[in-house]
N, C-alpha and C positions, 0 to 999 in steps of 0.2 A: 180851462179856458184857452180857446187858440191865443197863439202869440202873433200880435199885430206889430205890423213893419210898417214903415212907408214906402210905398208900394204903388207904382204909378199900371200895374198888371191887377185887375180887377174879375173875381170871378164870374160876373157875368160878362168879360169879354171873352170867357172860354168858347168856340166852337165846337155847338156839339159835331161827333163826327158824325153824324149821318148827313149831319149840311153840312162839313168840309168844303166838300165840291164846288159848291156855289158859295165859298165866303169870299169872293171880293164882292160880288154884286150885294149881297148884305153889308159886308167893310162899306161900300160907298151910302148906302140908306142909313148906316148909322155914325157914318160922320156928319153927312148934312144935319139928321134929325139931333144929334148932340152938340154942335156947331164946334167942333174939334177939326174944322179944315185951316183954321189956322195953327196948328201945332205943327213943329217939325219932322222931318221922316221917320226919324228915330222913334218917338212916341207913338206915331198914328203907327208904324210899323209892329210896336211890339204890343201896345193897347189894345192891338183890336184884331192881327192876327197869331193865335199860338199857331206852331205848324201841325200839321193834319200827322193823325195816326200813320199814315203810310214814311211820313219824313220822319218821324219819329224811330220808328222802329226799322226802317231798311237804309239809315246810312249812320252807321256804327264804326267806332274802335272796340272791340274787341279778340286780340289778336291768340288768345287760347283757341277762337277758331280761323284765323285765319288774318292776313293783314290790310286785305281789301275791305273798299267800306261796306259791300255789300255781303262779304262774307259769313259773317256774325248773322244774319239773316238766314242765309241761305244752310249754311253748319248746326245753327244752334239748338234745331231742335233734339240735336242726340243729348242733350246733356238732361241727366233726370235731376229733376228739384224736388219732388217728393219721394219718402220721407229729406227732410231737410234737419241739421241741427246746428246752432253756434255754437264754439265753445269760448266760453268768457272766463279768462283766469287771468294771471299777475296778480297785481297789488287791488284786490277786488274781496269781498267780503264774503261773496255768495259766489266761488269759480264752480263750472262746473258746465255741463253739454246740455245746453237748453233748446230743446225741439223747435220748432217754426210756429206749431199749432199752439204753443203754450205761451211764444211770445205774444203773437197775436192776442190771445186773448187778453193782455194782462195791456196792451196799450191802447194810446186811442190815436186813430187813424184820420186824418182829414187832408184837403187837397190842400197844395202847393205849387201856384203858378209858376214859375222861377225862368229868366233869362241863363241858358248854359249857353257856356264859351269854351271853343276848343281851344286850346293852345295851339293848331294850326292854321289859327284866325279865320274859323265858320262858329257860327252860331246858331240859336232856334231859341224857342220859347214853351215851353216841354208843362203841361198840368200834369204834375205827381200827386199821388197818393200818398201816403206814409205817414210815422211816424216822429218824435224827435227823438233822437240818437238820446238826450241826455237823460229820458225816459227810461230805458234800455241800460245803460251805466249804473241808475239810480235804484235798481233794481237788483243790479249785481252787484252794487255797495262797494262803489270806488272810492278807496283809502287815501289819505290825505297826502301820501308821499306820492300817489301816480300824478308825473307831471304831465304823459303824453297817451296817448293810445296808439297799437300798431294794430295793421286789420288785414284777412290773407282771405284770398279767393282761392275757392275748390282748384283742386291742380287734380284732373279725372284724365290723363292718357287716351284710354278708350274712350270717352264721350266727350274730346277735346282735343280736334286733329293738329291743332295750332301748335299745343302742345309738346308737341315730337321734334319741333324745328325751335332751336335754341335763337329764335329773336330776340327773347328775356331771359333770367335769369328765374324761372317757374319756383314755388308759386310767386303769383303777382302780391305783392304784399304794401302799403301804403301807410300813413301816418300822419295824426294831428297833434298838434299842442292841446290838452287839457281844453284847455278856455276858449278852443278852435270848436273842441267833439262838444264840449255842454251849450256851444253857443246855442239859442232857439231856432234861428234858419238852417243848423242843421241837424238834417231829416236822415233817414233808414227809408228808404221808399219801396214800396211793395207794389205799387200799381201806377200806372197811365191812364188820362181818360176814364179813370170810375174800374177798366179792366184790370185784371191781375198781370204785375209788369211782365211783359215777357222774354224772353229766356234769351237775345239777342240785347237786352236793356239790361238785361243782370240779376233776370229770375234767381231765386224769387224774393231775396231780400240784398241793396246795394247804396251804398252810402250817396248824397248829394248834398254837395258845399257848394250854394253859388257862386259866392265871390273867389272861389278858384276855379282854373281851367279844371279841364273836364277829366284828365287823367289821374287828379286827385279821389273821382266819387270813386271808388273802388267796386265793381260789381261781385253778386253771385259770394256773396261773404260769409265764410264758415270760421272765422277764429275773431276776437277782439281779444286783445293782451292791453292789461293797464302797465303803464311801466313808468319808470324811473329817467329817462336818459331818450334824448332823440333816436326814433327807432330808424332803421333803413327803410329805403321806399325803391320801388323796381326801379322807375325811369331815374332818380338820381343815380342809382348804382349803375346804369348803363352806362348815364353822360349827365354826369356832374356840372358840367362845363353849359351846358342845354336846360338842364332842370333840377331845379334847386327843392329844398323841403317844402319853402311854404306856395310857391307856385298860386300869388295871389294875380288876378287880373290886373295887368298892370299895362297901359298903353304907351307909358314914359319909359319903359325897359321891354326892347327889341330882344325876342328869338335871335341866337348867334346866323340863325338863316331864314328869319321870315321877320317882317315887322309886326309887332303889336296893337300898332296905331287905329288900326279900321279893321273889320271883320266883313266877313259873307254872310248873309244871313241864308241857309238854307231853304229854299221852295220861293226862294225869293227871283228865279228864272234866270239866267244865262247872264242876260246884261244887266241884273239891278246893279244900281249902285252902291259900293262899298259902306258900311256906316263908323262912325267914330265909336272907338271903344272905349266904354265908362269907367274908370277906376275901378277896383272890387267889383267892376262884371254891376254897377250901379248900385249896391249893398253897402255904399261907404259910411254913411248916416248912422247904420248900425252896428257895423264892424271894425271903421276903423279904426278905433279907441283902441280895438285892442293890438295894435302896431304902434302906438303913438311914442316918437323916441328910436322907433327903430332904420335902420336905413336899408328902406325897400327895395334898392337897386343891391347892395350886396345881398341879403338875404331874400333873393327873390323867388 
């Protein structure tokens, strides 16, 4: 049974893509006809448009190819994704190198609207496809002592020009608390728009936590390790000082060089105006329980 959130992103206000093009002139027919012109920017913004395939996929962080946004676009197609495999070991029941084709088959796939937040304060409204991560765990039989998961992206030289230039510390490696990776909002995504994700988004399998910034969803993921002890994560190891483990959306706790407070919404043109940013990225309802006691400005 899909897991229901409250969820002001509704499947049918997905655009399909092939009318992209023309969704404001639809956005304005179906606010009249649902009398949603009294709601504020913020909703009729993310209600009613996700952004279009094209924003989706060609303005990217991924810096294995490169550190412009459009790079990842432009690079990504050298990287092969099939054959594909995970390897899921640590403290897990069943470790071992499990193909792509054989996860698939063994989960169930359904869409996932979801608001993503950069931690460079842009945003979009992204329809994933995929699965739930805890799906995935529960299958490789995570033992009672793993507290956390760590998770690593292909480090490929050759099919990863980025690679060669030490801006990270390669591979990209990331991490969740336990009760973070089993939560139900988070997903393993496989796909955009109904299509197979592509390989600038984190072909062909890549983690997504809404209520964190976006440098948490890990793309293009070939290890899970169950473990015992807070694992390391790329961007903390860089700058501790900048990014912290849980890296939850937090608008009361400023970037040491950017504020938190408002975001860009991408495709949203030159001059839209900035919007306020939601606590947990608007997921508070369902996740903040599991912070509750904790002080989110230190552990941020």
């Amino acid at each position: 049974m899909a897991y229901r959130w409250k969820n002001d992103l509704k499947e049918c206000d997905v655009t399909p893509e092939a009318a992209y093009i023309s969704r404001r002139q639809l956005m304005a027919g179906a606010v009249a006809g649902m009398g949603l012109a009294g709601l504020g920017q913020r909703a009729q913004a993310e209600a009613l448009e996700p952004n279009s395939w094209e924003d989706i996929t060609s303005y990217n962080n991924y810096y294995e190819f490169g550190t412009g946004k459009d790079d990842p676009a432009y690079y990504a197609h050298t990287l092969k994704t099939m054959p594909w495999t995970v390897k899921i070991d640590g403290l897990v029941d069943k470790p071992g190198d499990y193909a792509f084709e054989d996860i698939m088959a063994r989960m169930t796939v359904e869409e996932r609207l979801y608001r993503f937040r950069c931690v460079e304060a842009w945003s979009m409204v992204v329809p994933w496809n995929g699965f739930e991560l805890s799906d995935l765990l529960q299958l490789a039989g995570v033992q009672p002592g793993a507290k956390y998961i760590a998770m690593e992206t292909a480090n490929r030289p050759d099919e990863m020009p980025g690679v060669k230039y030490r801006t990270l510390d390669w591979p990209y490696v990331e991490g969740l608390r336990m009760d973070e990776a089993m939560h139900p909002l988070t997903i393993m995504a496989t796909g955009i728009y109904g299509k197979d994700i592509p390989n600038q988004n984190g072909a062909p399998l890549r983690l997504v936590v809404p209520w964190k910034y976006g440098f948490k969803s890990i793309k293009s993921v070939v290890r899970i390790t169950a473990v015992d002890s807070e694992p390391p994560t790329s961007w903390n190891k860089a700058n501790a000082r900048e990014y912290g483990f849980y890296s939850n959306v937090n608008p009361e706790v400023s970037h040491p060089r950017w504020s938190q407070a408002t975001e860009r919404k991408i495709g949203g043109g030159l001059f839209a105006a900035r919007m306020p940013t939601l606590k947990f990225n608007g997921y508070g309802d369902e996740v903040a329980g599991m912070y509750a006691g904790m002080d989110l400005r230190k552990n941020f």
